[in-house]
N, C-alpha and C positions, 0 to 999 in steps of 0.2 A: 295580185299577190296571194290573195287565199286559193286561188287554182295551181300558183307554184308549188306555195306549202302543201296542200292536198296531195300535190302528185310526189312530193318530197318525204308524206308518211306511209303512202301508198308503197314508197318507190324498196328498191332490194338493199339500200343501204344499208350498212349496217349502225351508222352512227345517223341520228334523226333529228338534230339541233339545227340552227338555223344556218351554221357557215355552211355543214360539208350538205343541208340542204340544195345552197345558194351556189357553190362548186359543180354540182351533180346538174345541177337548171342552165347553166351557163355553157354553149359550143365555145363561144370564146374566154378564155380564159383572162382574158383582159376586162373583162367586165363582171367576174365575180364577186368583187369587193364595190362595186354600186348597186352589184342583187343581194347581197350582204345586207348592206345600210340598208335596201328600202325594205326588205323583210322585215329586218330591226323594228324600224318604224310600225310597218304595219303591226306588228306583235304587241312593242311596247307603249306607244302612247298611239294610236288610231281608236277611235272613238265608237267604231262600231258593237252593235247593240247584241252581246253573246245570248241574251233572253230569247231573243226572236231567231240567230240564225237558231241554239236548238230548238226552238219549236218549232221549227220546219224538220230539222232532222229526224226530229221528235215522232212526228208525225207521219215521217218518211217510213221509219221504220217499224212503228210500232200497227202501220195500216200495213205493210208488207207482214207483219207476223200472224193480226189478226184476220186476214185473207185465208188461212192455211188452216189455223187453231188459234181456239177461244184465249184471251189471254187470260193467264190464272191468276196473277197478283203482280207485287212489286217489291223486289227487294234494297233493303234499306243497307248500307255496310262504309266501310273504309278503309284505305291502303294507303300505305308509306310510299313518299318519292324519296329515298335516301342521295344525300347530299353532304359535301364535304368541309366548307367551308359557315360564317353564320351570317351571312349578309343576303342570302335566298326569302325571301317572304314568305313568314311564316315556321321558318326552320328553328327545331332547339331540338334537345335530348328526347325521344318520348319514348312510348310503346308505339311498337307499328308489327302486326302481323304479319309484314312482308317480312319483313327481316326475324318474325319470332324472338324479339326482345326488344330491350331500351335501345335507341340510335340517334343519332344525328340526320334526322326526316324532317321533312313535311308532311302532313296529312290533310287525304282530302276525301271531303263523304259524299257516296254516290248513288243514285238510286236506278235500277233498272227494272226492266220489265221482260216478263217470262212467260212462253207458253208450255207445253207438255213438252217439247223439244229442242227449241230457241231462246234466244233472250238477246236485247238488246238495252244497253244503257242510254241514259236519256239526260243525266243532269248530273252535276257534280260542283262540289262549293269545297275552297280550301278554308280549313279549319286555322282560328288566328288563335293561339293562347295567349295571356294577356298582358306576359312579355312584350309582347306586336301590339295590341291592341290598347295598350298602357303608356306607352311610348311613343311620348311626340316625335322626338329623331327620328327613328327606325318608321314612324309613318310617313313620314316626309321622305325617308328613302327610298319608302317601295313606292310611294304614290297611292297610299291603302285610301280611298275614299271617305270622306267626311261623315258619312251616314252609316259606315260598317263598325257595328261594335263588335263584342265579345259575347259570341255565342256558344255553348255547349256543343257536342257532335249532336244528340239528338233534335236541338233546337233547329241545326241544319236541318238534318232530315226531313221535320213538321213543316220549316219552310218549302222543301223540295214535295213535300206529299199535298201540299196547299195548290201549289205551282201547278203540278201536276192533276190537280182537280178541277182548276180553271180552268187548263188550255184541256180539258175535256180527254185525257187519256183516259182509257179505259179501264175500270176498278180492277181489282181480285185480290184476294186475300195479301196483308203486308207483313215481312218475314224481317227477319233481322235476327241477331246474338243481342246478349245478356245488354251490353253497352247501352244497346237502345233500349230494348223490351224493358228495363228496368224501369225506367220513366215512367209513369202513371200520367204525366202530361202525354210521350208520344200517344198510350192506349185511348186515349181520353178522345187524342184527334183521329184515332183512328174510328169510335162510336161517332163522334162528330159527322164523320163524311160517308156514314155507313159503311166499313170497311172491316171486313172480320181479320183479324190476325193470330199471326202463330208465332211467337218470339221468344228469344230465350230470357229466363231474369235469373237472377244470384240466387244462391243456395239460401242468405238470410233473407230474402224476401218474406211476407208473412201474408199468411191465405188462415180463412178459416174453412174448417173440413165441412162436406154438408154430408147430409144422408139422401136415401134413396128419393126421398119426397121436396128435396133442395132446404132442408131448416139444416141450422147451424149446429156441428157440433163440438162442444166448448169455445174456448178461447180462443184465438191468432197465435200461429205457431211458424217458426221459421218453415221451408220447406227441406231443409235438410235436415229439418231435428227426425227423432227417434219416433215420434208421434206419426210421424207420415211417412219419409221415403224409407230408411231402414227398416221401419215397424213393421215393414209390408214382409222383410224377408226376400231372400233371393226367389222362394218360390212362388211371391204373388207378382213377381215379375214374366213377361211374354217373350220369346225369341219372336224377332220382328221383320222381315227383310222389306229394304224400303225403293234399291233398283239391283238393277248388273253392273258389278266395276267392271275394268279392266280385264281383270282376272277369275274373281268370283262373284259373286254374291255380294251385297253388303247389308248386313244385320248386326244387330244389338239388341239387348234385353230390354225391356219398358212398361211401364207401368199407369195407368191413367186414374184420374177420380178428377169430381166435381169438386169446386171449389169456389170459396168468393175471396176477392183479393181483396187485401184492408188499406194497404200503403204500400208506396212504391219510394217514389223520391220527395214526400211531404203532402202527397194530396190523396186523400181518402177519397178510396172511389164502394168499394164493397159490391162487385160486378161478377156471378157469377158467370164460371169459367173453369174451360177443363186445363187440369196440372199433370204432364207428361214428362215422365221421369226416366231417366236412362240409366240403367247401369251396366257399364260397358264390359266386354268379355275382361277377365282376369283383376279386375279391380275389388277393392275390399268393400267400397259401398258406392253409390249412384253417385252419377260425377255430375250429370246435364242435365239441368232442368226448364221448364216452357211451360209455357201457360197461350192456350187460343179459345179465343170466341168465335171458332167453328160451332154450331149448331149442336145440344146435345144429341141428336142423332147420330153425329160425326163416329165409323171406329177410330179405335186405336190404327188399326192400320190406315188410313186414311190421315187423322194427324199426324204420322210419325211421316207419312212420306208426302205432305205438305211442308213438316218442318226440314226435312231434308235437301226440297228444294233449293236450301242457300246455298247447297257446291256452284251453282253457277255462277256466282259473283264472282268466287275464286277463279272460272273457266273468262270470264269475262274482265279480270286485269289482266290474266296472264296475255288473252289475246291482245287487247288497248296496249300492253306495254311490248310485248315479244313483237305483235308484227307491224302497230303501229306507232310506236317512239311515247306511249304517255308521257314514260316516264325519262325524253332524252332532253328536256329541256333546259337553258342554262339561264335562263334569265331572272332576274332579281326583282320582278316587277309585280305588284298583283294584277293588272291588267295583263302583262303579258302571260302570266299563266290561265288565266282563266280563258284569254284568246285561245293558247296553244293548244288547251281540252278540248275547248270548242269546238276545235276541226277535226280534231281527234275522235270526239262523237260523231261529228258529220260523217268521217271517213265509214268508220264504224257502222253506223248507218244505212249507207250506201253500200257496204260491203252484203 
């Protein structure tokens, strides 16, 4: 069964769900609807252990990457499976990137891993809001497991980055948007496992400014106030190019300083750290901001195209969903979905 579905996400289909799978596997067409059922089966209640197949994946592909080049980190992020109806596990109204607004999605956060040219995903957990995770019915529907509660996207993450520490993947710098980087627990586990990161956080974030010598100067001040990113002026900002698009060049203006962080999401850490400010062509002031415990040595060009490295998660659904079906699954199951990623990643993987 996981070698039909494999060749089923592999395959030129266009539609990557389990019937017209089951249709496509079948010479006889009289036995499509008992390759149907038993896929079902295997998807939806089969007991096999999705930890262990990806960490064979895991391991598949992240020893094929670091054969070639060093790997440089892991990126942390999340995509919408948009869905039509509300009986999908997990599904209600939310923000989802894929779609660039509120929808009717799932979401589910994933981490992968990247070298100077490659990247392959490694793990992926669907996020429950606590709609699902409050509700006895709706857990009995999906068959959501007695031990899964109500985690944050971040809290995913730190599990995903713990996971991935164990099973001995290989470190490098951990990259994520504001979503995550905001967390002061994600930063915390990233000092934990020795892990420098480059991640975005919210404009009200609060850092105190150092000086040349790292002592403090004044108070804790948002990073969007007038004290730090505007106060700088358009001209203490740098034109920065960080690779080749498609077509040109791609640059923006940025600005760097020392700083120690005071609070994030409730836990004072005060860890100094560089604050990488962006502000983007035609805009009236700095829209991006990041903070990395890259090395004070680190330049400006060097963190800006460390923090850049997140386009490839975006390169990395489009491929999961366009050529391998991520996102064609129709089942209502939490097991079944976390199966159907599973092989998704293997495919991935092996690809």
């Amino acid at each position: 069964s996981f070698a039909t579905y494999a060749m089923g996400l592999w395959g030129d289909g266009e539609r990557k769900s389990v019937e017209p799978i089951a249709a496509r596997a079948c010479a006889d067409p009289a036995r499509t609807d008992a390759t149907h059922q038993r896929l079902l089966h295997f998807l939806s209640n089969s007991a096999w252990d999705d930890a262990k197949v990806r960490g064979i994946a895991a391991r598949y592909g992240v020893d094929a990457l670091a054969a070639r080049e060093p790997i440089l980190g892991w990126i942390f992020d999340d995509t919408g499976f948009l869905k039509q109806g509300t009986h999908s596990v997990g599904v209600q109204r939310q923000y989802t990137g894929s779609a660039g607004k509120i929808a009717n999605c799932q979401v589910g956060v994933s981490l992968s891993v990247f070298t100077r040219s490659e990247h392959v995903p490694i793990d992926f957990d669907l996020y429950l809001p606590h709609r699902w995770t409050d509700d006895a019915e709706r857990r009995r529907e999906a068959r959501i497991p007695d031990d899964v509660e109500l985690h944050t996207k971040p809290e995913l993450a730190i599990a995903q980055m713990r996971r991935a520490e164990e099973a001995g993947v290989p470190g490098g710098t951990v990259l994520a948007d504001a979503a995550y980087g905001h967390s002061s627990r994600l930063r915390r586990t990233c000092r934990e496992l020795g892990l420098p990161y480059a991640v975005g956080i919210n404009g009200t974030d609060r850092v105190v400014r150092l000086d040349r010598l790292g002592r403090c100067i004044g108070g804790p001040v948002a990073v969007r106030d007038f004290a730090i990113a505007i106060g700088l002026g358009r001209g203490g900002y740098r034109r920065t190019t960080w690779r080749e698009g498609s077509k040109t060049k791609l640059w923006s203006n940025f600005a760097m300083r020392r700083v120690a962080m005071v609070q994030g999401d409730g836990v004072d850490e005060c860890e100094e750290v560089w604050l990488l400010m962006e502000w983007e062509p035609g805009k009236w002031a700095p829209t991006k901001y990041f903070v990395s415990s890259l090395p004070p040595s680190a330049t400006r060009k060097e963190v800006v195209r460390m923090v850049k490295q997140r386009w490839r998660t975006e390169r990395v659904y489009e491929d999961l969903k366009g050529e391998l079906g991520l996102d064609h699954f129709e089942g209502r199951r939490f097991r079944g979905w976390h199966h159907h990623v599973t092989i998704a990643l293997a495919c991935f993987a092996f690809v």
